[in-house]
N, C-alpha and C positions, 0 to 999 in steps of 0.2 A: 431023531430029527437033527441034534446036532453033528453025528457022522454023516448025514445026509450035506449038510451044510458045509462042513470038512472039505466032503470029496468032491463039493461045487466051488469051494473057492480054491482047491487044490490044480481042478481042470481048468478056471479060469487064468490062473497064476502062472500057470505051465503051459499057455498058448495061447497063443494070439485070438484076439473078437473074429470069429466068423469064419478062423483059418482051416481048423478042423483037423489041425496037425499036432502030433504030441509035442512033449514037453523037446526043447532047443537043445540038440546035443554037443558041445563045446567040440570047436574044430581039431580036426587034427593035424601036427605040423608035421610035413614032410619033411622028413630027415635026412634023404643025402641029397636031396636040394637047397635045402638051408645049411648045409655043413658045405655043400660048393661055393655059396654064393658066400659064404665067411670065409671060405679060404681063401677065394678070388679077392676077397676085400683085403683080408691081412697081406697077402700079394702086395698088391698093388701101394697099400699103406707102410709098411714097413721100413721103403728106403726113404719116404716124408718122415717117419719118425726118427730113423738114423739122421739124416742134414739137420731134423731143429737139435737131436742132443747131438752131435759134433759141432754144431754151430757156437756151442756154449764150450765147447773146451779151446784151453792156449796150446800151441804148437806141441809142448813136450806132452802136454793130458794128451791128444790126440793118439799117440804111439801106445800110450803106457797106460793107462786107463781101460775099463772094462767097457765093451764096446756102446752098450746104454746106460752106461752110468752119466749123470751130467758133470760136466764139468764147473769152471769159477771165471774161465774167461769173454765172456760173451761181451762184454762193455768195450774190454781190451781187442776186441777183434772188430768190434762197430767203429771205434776208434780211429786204430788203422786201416780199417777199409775206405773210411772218409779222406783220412791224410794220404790216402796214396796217388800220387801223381794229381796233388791239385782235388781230389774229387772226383777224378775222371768216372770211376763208376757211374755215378749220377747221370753224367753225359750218356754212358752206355745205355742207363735205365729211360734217359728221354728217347732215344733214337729208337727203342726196342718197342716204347709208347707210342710214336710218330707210324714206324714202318708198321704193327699191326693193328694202330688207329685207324687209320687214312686207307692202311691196304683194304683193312677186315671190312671197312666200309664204301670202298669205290667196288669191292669184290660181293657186297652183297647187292647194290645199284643193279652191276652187269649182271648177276644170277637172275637177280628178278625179273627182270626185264625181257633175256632172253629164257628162263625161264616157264613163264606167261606168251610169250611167242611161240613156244615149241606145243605147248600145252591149249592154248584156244586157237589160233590159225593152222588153217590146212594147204598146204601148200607142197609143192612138188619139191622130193627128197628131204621131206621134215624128216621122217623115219631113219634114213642113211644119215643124216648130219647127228642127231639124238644118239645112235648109235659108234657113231665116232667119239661123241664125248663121251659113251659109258668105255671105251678102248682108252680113253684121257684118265678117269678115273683108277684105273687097271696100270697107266705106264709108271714106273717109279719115278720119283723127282730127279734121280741122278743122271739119269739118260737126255734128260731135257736142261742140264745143267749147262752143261758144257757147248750146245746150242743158241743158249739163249748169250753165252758168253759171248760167244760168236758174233750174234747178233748185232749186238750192245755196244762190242769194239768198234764196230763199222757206225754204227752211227755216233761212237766220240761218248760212252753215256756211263763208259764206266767208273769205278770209284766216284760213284754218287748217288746220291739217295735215291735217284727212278732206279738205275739199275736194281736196286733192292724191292722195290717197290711195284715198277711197271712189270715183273712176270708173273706177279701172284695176283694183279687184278680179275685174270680170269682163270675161277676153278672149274675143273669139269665139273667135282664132286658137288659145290655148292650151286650149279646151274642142274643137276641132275636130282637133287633136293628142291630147288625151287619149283621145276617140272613140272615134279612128285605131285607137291604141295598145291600148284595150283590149280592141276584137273582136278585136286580131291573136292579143295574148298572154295571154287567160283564156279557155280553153274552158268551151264550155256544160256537157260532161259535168263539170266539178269545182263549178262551181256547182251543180248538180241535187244533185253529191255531198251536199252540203255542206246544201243544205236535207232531204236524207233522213237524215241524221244531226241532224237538228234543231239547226243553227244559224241563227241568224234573218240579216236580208235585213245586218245595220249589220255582224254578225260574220262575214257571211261575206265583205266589202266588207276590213273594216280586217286580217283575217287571211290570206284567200285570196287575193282579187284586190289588192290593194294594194301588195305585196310584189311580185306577178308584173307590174304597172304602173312601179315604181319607175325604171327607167332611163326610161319616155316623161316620168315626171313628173319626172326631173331637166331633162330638154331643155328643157319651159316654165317650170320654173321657171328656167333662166338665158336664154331668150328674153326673158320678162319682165321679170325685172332689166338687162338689157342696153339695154331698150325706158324703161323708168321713172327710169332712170340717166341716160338721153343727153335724156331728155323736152324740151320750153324750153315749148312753147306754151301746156299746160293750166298750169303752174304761173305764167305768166306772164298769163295772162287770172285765175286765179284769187286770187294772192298781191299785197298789196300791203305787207307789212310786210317789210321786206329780210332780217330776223332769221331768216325763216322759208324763205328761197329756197332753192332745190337748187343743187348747182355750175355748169349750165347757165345760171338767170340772173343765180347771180351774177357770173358771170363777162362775161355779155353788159353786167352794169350797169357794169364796168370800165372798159368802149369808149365806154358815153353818158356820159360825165363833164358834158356844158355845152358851149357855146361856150368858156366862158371858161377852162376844165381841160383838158388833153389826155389824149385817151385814152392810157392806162396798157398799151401793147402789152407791156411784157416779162414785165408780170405775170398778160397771160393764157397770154399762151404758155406760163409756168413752172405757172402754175396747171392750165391743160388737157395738159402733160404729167405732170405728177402725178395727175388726176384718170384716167388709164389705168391706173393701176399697182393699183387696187381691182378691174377686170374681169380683167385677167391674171392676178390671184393667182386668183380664184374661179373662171375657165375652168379653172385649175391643179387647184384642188382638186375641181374636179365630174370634170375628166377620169377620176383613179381612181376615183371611186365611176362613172363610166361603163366602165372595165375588170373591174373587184371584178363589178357586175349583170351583163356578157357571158358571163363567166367562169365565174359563179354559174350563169347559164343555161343555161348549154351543159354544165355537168357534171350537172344535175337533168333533162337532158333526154336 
């Protein structure tokens, strides 16, 4: 009787009510896909780990020191990064704040908008225009550099903030993400709804689809900032006044000192580990509003 009882609560224990499947066999891990996906990680982590320990050595540890060992200079290096020229870094870090603030977000507006246009209106050569911007997404940035340079001289705009600003308003790649995003997640029938109840094309965009768009248009909007943030080329063919540079060339201008100056390595290194600590906090904070929209979706759905 009690073997009996044993071997009932042994089948109960070992499988689920009413599954009718034996006892749960503990997964197993694929190994040379988790040995990729670590190596891909230490990749990619390695030179963040190299900037914060050089960040911490003085000019002579930098040379003579074992490549990850820390160093003792990290306060003397924040020091003179502040005292140089007034502060100017700061300046660098607001301008670098400003052009992928303002870009990242007049550049996820025009995604959305045209976006959702290519995505619910039918209209003649919507297919041909969608396919020129997937040929936008595919051109390199340098090719359209020297272009927009062009441009910009004729209308008087450059060495100024639009110049930096007004090329990256529109991305192919974030209007080709929005697209994506809004055939997937606004059906046709709540739009039909929504014009049979007479609201017009603007209100049913900012009330209905807008809302239901919100998690793709977090993605380009930190694609963008991420792209506008790390920029060097456009700002550096377009800028000539240093007051105005993003942390990218000012930091590059640290290294061209002259012949007769030496480049200033501690203070890029301390400088480009600081300039990280602006995309961590803001990946930090889109992440919940990327949990908060899955969340929200999956309980309206």
């Amino acid at each position: 009787m009690s073997s009996m009882t044993l071997n009932k609560a042994g089948s109960v224990a070992g499988t689920a009510p009413g599954s009718g499947r034996g006892p749960a066999r503990p997964r197993r891990i694929a190994l040379v896909p988790t040995l990729t996906l670590l190596l891909g990680a230490l990749y990619c982590l390695l030179p963040v780990v190299w900037v914060v320990i050089a960040s911490t050595k003085s000019g002579s540890e930098l040379f003579s020191t074992f490549t990850f060992w820390p160093g003792t200079g990290f306060t003397e290096n924040l020091s003179d990064l502040n005292a140089y020229r007034d502060g100017v870094y700061w300046k660098w870090m607001g301008n670098s704040a400003l052009y992928a603030g303002l870009g990242a977000l007049l550049s996820t507006c025009v995604s959305a908008v045209s976006g959702y246009a290519l995505a619910v209106y039918r209209f003649r050569g919507r297919e041909t225009l969608f396919n020129v911007l997937l040929a936008g997404v595919l051109m390199p940035p340098v090719i359209l550099a020297v272009p927009q340079y062009l441009l910009l001289a004729q209308a008087d705009l450059t060495d100024s903030y639009l110049s930096v600003l007004l090329p990256q308003i529109l991305s192919p790649y974030g209007v080709y993400l929005a697209r994506i995003y809004a055939a997937a997640s606004v059906p046709s029938d709540v739009v039909e709804a929504g014009r049979m109840d007479g609201a017009g094309e603007w209100r049913i965009f900012t009330r209905v689809a807008l809302p239901m768009m919100l998690p793709g248009l977090v993605t380009v909007f930190l694609f963008q900032f991420v792209a506008i943030w790390n920029n060097f080329l456009l700002p550096y063919i377009m800028l000539s006044d240093d007051e105005k540079f993003p942390i990218t060339l000012g930091l590059y201008t640290l290294l061209e000192q002259g012949a007769s100056t030496p480049a200033l390595y501690t203070l890029v290194i301390t400088g480009a580990f600081l300039a990280v600590f602006p995309l961590v906090a803001l990946f930090l904070v889109i992440q919940r509003f990327w949990s908060l929209d899955l969340l929200s979706g999956a309980v309206k759905s």
